[in-house]
Every structure is written in C-alpha cells, then in structure tokens.
N, C-alpha and C positions, 0 to 999 in steps of 0.2 A: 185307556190310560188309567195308571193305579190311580185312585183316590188321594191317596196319602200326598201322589205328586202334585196332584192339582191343587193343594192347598199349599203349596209351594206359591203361585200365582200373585196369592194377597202385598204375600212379604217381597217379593223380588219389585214390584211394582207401588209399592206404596210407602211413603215416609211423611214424619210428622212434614207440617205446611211450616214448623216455624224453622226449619234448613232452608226452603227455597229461598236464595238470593240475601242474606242476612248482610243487613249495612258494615255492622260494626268493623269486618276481618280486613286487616293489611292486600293487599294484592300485590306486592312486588318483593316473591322472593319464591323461593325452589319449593317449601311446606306450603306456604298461602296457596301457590300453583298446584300442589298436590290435592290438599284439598277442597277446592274452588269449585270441578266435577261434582263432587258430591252433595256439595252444601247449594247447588242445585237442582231440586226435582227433574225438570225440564233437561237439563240435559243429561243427567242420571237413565232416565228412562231412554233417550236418543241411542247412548253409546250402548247401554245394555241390548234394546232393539237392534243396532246395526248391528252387534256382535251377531245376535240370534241369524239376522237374514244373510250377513256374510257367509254362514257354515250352514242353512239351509240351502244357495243356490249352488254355494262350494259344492254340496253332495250330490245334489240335482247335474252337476256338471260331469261328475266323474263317478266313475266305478272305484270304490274303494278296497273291493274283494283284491286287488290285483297290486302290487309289490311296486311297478311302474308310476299304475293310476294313484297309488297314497303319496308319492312325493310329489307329482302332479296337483294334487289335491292342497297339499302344503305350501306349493309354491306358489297357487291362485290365492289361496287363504291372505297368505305374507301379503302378496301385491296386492291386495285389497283394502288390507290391514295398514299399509303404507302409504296408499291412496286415501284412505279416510283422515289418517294423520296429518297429511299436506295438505288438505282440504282447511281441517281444522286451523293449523297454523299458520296459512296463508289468511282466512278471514281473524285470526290473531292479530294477525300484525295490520291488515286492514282497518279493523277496530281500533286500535290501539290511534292509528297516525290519523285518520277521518273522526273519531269520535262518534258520538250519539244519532240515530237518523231515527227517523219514524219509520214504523214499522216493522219490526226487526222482532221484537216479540208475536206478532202476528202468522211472518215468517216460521219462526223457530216452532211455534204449536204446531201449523200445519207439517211441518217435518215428522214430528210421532204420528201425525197420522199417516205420512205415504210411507214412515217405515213397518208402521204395524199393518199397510195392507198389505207391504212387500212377503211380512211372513204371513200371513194370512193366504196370499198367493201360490207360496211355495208346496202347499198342501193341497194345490187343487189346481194351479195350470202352472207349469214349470218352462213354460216358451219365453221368448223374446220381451213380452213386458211387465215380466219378475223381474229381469234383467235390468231391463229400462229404472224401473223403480229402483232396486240397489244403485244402480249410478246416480238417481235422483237423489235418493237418500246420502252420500258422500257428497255430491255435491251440496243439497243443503246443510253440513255441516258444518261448513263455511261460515252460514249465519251465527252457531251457535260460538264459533273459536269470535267471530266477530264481535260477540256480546262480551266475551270472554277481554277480550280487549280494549272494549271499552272500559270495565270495571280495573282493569292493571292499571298501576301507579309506580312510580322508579321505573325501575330498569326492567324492561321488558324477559330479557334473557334467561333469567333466573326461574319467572314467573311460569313462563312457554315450558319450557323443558319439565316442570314439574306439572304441568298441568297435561303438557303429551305424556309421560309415565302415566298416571294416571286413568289417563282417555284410553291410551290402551289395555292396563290392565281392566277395568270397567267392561271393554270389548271382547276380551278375552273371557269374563267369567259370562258375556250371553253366550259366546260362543259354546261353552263348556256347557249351559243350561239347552240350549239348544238337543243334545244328546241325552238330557237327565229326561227333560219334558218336548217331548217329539207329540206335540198336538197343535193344531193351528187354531186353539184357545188360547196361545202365545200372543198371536196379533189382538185378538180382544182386547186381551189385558191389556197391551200396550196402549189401544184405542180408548179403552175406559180410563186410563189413567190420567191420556191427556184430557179428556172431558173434565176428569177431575180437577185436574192443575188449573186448565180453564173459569172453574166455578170457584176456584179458589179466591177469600176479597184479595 
C-alpha cells in the first residue's frame, strides 16, 4: 500500500475527544439529526467501519469485471445499506419510547470491535463468518440508533430523518475509503480507535 495512503488512517479515524456526545446541542430537529452522527466518535467510527465492510464482502461476493455482476454488486450494496438504515432507526425509535438502560454503551464499544474484525476478515478468510459478522455488525446498530434516541427531545420525526441522511452519507464515504485504502490495517485502525474512545475520561 502507498505510504502516503496510510497516513490517510490517522485522520479518518480520529477526532478531538471534546465532539463525543457534547451536552449542550437541541436534539429534535432535521440539523440537530444531521449532526448528531458526527458529534459522536463512537458512532462516527461504526457507520464509517460498516461502510468499509459493506463494500469489502460486496466485492468478496461478486465479480465486478463483468457488466451483469456490477449491478448485482449495487443491488447487494443498496440492500445492505438499507438494512443498516432499519436497523438504525428501529433502535431509534426503541430508544426514544424505553429510554435509558444499562449497558448500552458497553454494547455499542464492542460493536467497533466486531466491525473492525469484520474487515480485518475480509482480507484473509472471505467464507461464511465475514458474513456472519456483517449481519452482526447491522444488527448491532440498532444499539447505536438506540442511544440515538435516547438523546432526542420533541418530535422524533425531524430528528430520525436527519440523522438516517447522515448515517448514510457517513457509510457511503467508508465505502468509497474502502477502494482508496484496500489494506486490512482498515480494521486495526478501527480496533485502535475504539480502544481509544474507551480510555477516553
């Protein structure tokens, strides 16, 4: 891999400590919702991860030399991309009506780490539980739309819809990193980052 790309690594994966979770912002409106993903570490690093392992197993799945197999490839991509959305917005609205529980940040850590073995995997055994992991990884992002919902205030509606935008563009730019940086020092970084998020006070 270029050098130059690998220092790519630092900055896709790391932001000041004083974005994660910041008391002060409104949460119930379409901008708060947009950027709510962001002014989270924890889940910054998830939806960029998921992006990344969605379009690793995407390629691991299909031949893309071939005119058929690329819209095949697109149309897995979508439903995956659509599936992580639901996921999301389902522990949304879970969050939002149950409120606070224990555990839930515990949860949500150990999520960066089954998505960063997921791509970690992808470069070295492309069978059945890469697979398995990406489904893990979507379903646990459930937890993260959950935390997500605890934190909304008003009207849910506004909030969700700005904060799916978001989720997805977020998943789309790992996707696109996925093809810049094709090294499975992707899942590392992922893995070190939650370490880091975790040392964080």
């Amino acid at each position: 891999m270029n050098f130059s790309r690998l220092l790519i690594l630092p900055t896709l994966f790391a932001a000041p400590a004083a974005l994660a979770h910041p008391g002060h912002m409104a949460h119930n409106s379409i901008v708060s919702g947009m950027l709510h993903p962001l002014t989270g570490l924890d889940h910054l690093i998830m939806l960029l991860g998921l992006g990344i392992l969605i379009s690793r197993v995407t390629r691991s799945l299909v031949n893309n030399d071939s005119v058929t197999n690329n819209n095949s490839s697109i149309k897995i991509k979508l439903s995956l991309f659509i599936a992580a959305l639901v996921s999301l917005a389902i522990g949304l609205i879970a969050g939002n009506v149950i409120g606070a529980i224990n555990g839930i940040e515990q949860i949500i850590a150990t999520s960066i780490f089954v998505v960063a073995l997921g791509v970690w995997n992808t470069f070295n055994h492309r069978g059945p539980f890469t697979r398995r992991l990406l489904i893990a990884s979507i379903g646990l992002l459930f937890f993260h739309g959950f935390a997500h919902g605890v934190e909304a205030t008003g009207r849910l509606s506004g909030f969700g819809i700005g904060m799916l935008i978001t989720a997805v563009a977020i998943m789309f730019v790992g996707e696109r990193v996925s093809y810049l940086v094709a090294s499975k020092w992707l899942g590392v970084g992922i893995a070190a980052s939650g370490i880091a998020l975790m040392a964080m006070p």
